[in-house]
C-alpha positions as CSV (number, residue, x, y, z in Angstrom):
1,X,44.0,1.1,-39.0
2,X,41.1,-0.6,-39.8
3,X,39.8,-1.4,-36.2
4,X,40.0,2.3,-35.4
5,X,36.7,2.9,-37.8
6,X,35.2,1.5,-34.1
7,X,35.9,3.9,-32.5
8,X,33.2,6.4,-34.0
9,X,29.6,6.8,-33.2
10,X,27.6,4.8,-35.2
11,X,26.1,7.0,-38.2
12,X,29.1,9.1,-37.4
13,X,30.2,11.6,-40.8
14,X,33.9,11.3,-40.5
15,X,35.9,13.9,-41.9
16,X,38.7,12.9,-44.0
17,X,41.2,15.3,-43.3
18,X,40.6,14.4,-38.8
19,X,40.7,10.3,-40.1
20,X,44.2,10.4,-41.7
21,X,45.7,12.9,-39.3
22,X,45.1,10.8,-36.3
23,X,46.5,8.1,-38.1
24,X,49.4,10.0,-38.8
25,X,49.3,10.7,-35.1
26,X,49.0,7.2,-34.3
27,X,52.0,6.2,-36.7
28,X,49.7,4.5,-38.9
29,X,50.3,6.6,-41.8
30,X,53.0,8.6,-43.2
31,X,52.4,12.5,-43.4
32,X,51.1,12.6,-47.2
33,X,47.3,12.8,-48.1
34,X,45.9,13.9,-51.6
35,X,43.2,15.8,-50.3
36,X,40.6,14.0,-52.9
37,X,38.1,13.1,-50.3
38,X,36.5,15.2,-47.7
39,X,34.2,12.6,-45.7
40,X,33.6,9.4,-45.5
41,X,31.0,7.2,-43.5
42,X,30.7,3.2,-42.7
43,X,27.5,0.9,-43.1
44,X,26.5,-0.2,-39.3
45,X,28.0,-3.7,-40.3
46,X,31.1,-2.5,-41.0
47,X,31.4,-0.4,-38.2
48,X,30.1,-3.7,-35.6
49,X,32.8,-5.9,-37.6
50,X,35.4,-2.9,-36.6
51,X,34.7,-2.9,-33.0
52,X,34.6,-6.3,-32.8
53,X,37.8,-7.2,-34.4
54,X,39.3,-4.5,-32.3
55,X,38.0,-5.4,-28.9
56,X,39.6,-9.2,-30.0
57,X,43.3,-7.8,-30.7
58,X,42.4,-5.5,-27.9
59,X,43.0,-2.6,-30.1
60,X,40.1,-0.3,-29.2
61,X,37.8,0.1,-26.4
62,X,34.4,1.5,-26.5
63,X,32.8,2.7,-23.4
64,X,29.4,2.1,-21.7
65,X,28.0,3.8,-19.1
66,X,29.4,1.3,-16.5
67,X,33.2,1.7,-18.0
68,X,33.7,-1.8,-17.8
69,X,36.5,-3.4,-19.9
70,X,38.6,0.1,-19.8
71,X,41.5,-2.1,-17.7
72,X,44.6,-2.1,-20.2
73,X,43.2,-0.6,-23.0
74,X,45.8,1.6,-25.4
75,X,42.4,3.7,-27.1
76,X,39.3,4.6,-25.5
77,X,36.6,5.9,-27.6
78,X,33.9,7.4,-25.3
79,X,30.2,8.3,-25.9
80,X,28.4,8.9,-22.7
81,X,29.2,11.7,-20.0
82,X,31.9,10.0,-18.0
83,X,31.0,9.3,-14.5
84,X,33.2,9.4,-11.0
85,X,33.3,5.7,-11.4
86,X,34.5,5.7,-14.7
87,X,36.8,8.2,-14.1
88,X,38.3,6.4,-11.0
89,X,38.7,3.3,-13.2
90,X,40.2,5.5,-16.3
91,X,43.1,7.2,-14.1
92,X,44.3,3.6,-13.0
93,X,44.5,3.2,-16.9
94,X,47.9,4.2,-17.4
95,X,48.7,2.6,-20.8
96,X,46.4,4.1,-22.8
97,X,47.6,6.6,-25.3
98,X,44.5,7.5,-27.1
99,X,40.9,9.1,-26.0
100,X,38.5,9.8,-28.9
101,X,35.9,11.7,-26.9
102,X,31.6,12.1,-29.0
103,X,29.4,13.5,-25.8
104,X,29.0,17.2,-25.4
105,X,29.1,17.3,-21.8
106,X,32.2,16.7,-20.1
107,X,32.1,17.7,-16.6
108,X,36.3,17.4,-15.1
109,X,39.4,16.3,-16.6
110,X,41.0,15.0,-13.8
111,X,41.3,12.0,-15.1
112,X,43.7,12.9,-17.8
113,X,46.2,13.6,-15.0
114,X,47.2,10.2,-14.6
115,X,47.9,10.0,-18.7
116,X,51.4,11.8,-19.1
117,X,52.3,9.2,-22.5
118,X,49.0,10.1,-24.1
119,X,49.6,11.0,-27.8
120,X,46.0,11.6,-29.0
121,X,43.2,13.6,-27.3
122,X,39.9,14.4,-29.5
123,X,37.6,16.7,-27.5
124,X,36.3,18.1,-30.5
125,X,32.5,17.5,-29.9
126,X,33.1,18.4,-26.4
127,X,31.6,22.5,-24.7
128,X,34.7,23.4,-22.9
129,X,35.2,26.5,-21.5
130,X,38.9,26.9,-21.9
131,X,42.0,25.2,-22.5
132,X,42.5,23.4,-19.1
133,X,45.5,23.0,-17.2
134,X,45.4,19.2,-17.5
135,X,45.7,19.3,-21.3
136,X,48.8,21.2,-21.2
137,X,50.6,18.9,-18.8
138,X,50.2,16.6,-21.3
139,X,53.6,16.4,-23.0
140,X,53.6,13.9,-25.8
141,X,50.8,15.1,-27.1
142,X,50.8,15.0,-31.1
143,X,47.1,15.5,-31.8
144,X,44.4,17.9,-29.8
145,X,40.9,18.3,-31.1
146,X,39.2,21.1,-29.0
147,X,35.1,22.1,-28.7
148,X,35.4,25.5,-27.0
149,X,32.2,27.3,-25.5
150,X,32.3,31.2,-25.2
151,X,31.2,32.2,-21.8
152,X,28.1,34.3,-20.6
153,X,28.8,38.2,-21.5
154,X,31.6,37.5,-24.3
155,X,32.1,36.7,-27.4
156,X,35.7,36.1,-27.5
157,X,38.0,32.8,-25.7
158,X,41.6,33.0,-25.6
159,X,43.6,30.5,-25.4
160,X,46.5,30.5,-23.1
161,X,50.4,30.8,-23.4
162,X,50.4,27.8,-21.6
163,X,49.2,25.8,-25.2
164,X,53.2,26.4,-26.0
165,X,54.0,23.5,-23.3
166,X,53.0,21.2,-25.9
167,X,56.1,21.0,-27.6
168,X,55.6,17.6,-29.5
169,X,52.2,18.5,-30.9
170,X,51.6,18.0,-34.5
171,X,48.1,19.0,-35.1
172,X,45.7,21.3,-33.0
173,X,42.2,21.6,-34.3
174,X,40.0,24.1,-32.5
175,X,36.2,24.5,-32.9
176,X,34.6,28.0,-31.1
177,X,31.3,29.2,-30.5
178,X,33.4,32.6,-30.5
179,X,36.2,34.4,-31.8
180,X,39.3,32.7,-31.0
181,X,42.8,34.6,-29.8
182,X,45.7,32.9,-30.3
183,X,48.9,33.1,-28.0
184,X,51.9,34.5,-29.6
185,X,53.1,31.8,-28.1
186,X,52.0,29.5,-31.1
187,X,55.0,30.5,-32.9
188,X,57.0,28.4,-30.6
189,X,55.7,25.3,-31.3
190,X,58.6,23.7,-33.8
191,X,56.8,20.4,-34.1
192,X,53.5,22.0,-35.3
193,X,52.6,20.7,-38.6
194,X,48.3,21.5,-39.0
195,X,46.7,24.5,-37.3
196,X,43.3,24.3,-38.3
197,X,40.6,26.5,-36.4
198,X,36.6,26.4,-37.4
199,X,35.5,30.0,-36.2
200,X,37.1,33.7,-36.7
201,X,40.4,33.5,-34.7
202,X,43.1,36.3,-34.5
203,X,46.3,34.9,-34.9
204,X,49.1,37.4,-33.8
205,X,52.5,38.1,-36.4
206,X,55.3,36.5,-35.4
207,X,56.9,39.7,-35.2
208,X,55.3,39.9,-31.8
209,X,56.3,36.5,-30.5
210,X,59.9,37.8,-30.1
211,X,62.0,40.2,-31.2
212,X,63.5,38.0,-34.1
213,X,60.2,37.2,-34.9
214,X,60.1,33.6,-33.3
215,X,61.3,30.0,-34.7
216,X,60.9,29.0,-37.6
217,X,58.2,26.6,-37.9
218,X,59.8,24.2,-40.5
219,X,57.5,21.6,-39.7
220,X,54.1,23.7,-40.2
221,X,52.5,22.5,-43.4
222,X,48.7,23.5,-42.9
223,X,47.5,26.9,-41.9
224,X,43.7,29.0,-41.6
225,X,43.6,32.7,-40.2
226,X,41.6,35.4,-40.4
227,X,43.1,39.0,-41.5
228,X,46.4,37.8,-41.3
229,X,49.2,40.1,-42.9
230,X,51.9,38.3,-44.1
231,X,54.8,40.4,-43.5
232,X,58.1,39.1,-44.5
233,X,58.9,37.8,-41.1
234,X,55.6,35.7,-41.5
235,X,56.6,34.3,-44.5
236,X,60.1,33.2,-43.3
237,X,58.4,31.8,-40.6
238,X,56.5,29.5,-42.5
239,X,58.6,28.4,-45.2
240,X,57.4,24.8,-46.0
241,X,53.6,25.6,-45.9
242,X,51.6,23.3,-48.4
243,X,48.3,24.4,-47.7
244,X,47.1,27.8,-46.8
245,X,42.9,29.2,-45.9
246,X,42.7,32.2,-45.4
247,X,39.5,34.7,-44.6
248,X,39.9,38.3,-44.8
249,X,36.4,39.6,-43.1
250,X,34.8,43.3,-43.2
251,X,37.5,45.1,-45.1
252,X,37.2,48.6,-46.0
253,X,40.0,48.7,-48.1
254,X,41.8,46.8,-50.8
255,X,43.6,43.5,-48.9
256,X,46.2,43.0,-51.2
257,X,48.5,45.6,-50.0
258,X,47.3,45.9,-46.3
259,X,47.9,42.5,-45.5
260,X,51.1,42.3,-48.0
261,X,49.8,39.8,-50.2
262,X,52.1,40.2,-52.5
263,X,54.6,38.4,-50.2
264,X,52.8,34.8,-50.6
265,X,54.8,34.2,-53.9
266,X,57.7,33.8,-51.6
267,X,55.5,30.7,-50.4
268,X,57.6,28.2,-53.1
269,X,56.5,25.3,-51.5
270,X,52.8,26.0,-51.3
271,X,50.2,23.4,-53.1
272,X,46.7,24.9,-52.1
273,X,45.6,28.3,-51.2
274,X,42.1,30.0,-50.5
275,X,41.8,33.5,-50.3
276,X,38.1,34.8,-49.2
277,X,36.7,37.9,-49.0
278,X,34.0,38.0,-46.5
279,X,31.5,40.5,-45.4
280,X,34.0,43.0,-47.8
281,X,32.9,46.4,-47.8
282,X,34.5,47.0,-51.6
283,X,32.0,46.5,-54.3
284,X,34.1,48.2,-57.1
285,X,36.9,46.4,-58.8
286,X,40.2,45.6,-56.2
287,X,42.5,45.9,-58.8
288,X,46.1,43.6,-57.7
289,X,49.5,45.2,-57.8
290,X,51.3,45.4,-60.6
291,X,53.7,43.3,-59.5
292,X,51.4,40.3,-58.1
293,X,52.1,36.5,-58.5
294,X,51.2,33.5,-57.3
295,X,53.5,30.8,-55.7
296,X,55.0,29.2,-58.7
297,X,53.3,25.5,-57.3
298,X,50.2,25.9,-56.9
299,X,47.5,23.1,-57.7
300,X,44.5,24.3,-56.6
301,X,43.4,27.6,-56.2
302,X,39.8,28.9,-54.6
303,X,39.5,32.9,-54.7
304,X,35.9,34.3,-53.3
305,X,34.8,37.6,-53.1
306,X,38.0,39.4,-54.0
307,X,36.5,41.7,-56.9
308,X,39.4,41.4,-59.2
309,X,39.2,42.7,-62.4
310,X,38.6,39.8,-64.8
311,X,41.9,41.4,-67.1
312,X,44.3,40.2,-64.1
313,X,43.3,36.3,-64.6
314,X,46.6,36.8,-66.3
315,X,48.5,36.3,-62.7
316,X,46.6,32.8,-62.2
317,X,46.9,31.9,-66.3
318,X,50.7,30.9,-66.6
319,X,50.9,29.0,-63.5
320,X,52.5,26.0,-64.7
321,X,51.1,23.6,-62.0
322,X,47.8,24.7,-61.6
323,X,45.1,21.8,-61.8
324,X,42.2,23.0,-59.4
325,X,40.5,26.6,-60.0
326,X,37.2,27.7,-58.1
327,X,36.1,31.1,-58.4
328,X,32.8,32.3,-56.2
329,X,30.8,34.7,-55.2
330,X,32.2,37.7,-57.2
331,X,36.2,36.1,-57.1
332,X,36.3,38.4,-60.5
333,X,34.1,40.8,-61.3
334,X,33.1,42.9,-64.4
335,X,30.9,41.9,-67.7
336,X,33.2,39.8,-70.0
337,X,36.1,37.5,-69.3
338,X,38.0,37.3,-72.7
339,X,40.4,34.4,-73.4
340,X,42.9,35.4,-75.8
341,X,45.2,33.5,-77.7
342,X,48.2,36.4,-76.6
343,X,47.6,35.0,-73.1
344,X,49.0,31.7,-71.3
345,X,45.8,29.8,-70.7
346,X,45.7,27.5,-67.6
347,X,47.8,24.5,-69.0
348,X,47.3,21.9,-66.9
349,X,44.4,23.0,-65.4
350,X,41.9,20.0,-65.2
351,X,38.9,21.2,-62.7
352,X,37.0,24.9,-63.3
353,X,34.4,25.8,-61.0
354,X,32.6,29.2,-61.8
355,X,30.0,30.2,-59.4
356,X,28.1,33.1,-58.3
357,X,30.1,35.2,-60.7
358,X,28.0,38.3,-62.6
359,X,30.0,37.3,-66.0
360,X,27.6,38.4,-69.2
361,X,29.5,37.0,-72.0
362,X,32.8,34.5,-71.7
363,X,34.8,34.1,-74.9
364,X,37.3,31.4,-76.1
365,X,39.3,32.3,-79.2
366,X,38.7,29.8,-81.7
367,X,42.0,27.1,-81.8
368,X,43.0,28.3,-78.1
369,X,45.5,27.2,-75.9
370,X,43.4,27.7,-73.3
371,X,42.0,24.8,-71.0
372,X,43.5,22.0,-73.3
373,X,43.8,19.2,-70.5
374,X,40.2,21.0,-68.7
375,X,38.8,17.4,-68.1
376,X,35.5,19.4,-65.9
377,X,33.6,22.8,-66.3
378,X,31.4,23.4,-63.3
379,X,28.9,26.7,-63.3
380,X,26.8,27.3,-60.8
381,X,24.7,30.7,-59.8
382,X,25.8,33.0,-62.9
383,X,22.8,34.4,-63.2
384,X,23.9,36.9,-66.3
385,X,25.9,34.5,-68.1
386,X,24.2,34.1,-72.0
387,X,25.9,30.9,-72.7
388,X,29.1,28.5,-72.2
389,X,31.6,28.9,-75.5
390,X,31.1,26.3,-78.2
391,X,35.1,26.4,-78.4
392,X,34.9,24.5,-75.0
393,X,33.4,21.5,-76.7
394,X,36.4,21.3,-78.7
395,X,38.8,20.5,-76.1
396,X,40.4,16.8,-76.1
397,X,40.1,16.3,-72.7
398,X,36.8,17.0,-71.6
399,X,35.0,14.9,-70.0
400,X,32.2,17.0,-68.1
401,X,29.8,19.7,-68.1
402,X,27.6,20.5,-64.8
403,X,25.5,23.2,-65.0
404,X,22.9,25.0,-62.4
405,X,21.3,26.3,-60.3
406,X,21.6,29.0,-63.1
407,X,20.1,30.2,-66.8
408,X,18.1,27.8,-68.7
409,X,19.7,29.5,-71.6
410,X,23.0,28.2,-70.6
411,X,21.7,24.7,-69.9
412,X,21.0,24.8,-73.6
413,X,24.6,25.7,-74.7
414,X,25.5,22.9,-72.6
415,X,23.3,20.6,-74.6
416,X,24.4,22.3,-78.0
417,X,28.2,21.5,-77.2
418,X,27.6,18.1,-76.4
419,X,25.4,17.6,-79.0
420,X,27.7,19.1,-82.1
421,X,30.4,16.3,-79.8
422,X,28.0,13.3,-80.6
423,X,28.3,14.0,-84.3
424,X,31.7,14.2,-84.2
425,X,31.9,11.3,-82.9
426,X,32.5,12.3,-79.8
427,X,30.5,10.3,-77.0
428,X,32.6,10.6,-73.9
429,X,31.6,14.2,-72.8
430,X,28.6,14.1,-70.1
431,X,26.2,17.3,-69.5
432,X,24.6,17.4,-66.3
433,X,21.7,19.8,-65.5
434,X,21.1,20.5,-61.8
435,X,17.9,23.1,-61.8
């Protein structure tokens, strides 16, 4: 694994989540990842020491301008605009199986034609203007990074049926200067295991894909759409999903029913889910349905813009495996957010992030339950909040307070808590002011 660091520019921000699913791709790595880190980066040494310990077990190959040294290689990474000559010498190349490709211009594909074993192809920096035939004839493909240009007059791309041809792919990652429509077509993709798109796609239902709604994609374990209802078809269809984004944009009315959100608690395997309201019409409270839950697994939870009533954080409360809550940008709404000792409260919730909320006043009953293995309170843009509870000082587990941008008046109830900690001997707890 270590070579493959080589094979990105230098100064390159790598995101974590791309790193360990081409190793997974590669077989480096089994499927599992924690999620803990989002990027990482590697000092220039590092990165020469990579490419040269690769280039020695002949590992990794790095193009120049010339293409020189592309001969038996199993892993190009490429940085310049690939000329004819390069691309004469790459399609006499047949034993390599991966190209990382970092220039935006890419003028033909041809080359890829004489690639049929190739498992990795990373055109995400790339300006395509569609999903090209010579992609799709590529079989034992497991990983496809695309960077798709909208053309002149449009503002939509679609990508083809044709995508379904890749019947071994495991991850597609799509980045659009456009909205993106999806083939029904995806739903018949068994191997699939991350769909992961960076711009507002429409993903059909899998009612449409047949008339018994598709395969089941057993295999699919990371998902992000965009107004997506999840019917009960959709949710057999995805039965082993771990990770779920979702972005509900200019809604007019409440989402919870119209897209059948209640269904998601039929989601039992499901780890990590973001709901976002974006661009949402509804500025009153968007009450949930009386008979809302959450998947009984979750760990982390991120809700924005929803405008829930802050009386219904008894859904997320009792969840017994909840360790990561982040509500923004109005997530709850209303003046007070009481925490009652008549209430489950967040057990083994470790991380709270509260931020751009219009909360006045947030009470903690003194000797709670609530938040008793909170280890870090994060509050950022509460702009009416008076002050954090002193009861929050009181909990064993604590171990930081980050406040701002925000109040200068909650700063100080920062300070107060930790203070009144230090003369209870109680030195551990850190307060971090951010103005």
């Amino acid at each position: 694994m270590f070579p493959l660091y080589g094979s990105f520019p230098k100064d390159y921000i790598i995101p974590v989540f791309k790193l360990t699913k081409l190793w997974i791709a590669e077989g480096f790595l089994n499927q599992r990842s924690n999620g803990k880190i989002r990027f990482c980066g590697l000092h220039d040494l590092l990165r020469d020491l990579c490419i040269q310990k690769a280039r020695k077990e002949e590992f990794l190959h790095v193009t120049n301008n010339s293409g020189e040294g592309i001969q038996s290689q199993r892993r190009l990474s490429i940085r310049f605009q690939i000329s004819n000559e390069t691309v004469d010498k790459c399609a006499s190349t047949s034993p390599i199986r991966s190209i990382l490709y970092f220039h935006w211009n890419i003028a033909s594909l041809s080359f890829l034609r004489g690639y049929i074993l190739l498992r990795v192809l990373d055109l995400l920096e790339a300006s395509l203007d569609s999903l090209r035939p010579e992609i799709t004839q590529l079989f034992h493909l497991r990983f496809l990074a695309l960077g798709l240009d909208c053309p002149e007059l449009s503002n939509r791309l679609k990508v083809p049926p044709s995508i379904s041809k890749l019947q071994n792919l495991q991850t597609l990652l799509i980045r659009a200067d456009a909205i993106l429509l999806l083939p029904m077509e995806i739903w018949e993709m068994p191997q699939l295991r991350h769909l992961i798109f960076f711009q507002e796609r429409g993903l059909p239902s899998p009612l449409d894909a047949a008339p018994s709604g598709g395969q089941v994609l057993e295999n699919l374990r990371t998902l992000r759409v965009d107004n997506f209802r999840f019917t009960s078809t959709a949710i057999e269809t995805i039965p082993n999903l771990k990770k779920l984004k979702v972005y509900y944009y200019h809604l007019f009315v409440a989402a919870w029913p119209e897209y059948c959100l209640s269904n998601l608690v039929h989601l039992c395997q499901l780890e990590t889910l973001n709901l976002l309201f974006i661009n949402s019409l509804i500025f009153k409270e968007n009450p949930l349905p009386v008979d809302f839950a959450l998947p009984p697994n979750l760990k982390k939870l991120t809700l924005s813009g929803c405008t829930i009533p802050w009386r219904h954080t008894t859904v997320i409360g009792p969840l017994p495996n909840l360790e990561v809550l982040k509500l923004r940008d109005n997530a709850f709404i209303g003046r007070e957010w009481e925490c009652s000792n008549s209430e489950e409260g967040f057990p083994r919730l470790k991380f709270l992030l509260l931020e751009g909320l219009h909360l006045r006043r947030w009470r903690v009953e003194e000797n709670s339950s609530f938040f008793q293995c909170l280890e870090r309170l994060i509050i950022k843009r509460c702009w009416t909040l008076e002050e954090i509870p002193c009861e929050i000082g009181d909990i064993p587990t604590l171990e930081l307070i980050e406040v701002g941008p925000g109040r200068q008046v909650v700063a100080d109830s920062a300070l107060r808590i930790q203070e009144e900690q230090r003369s209870l001997g109680n030195d551990l707890l850190q307060v971090r002011i951010r103005f």
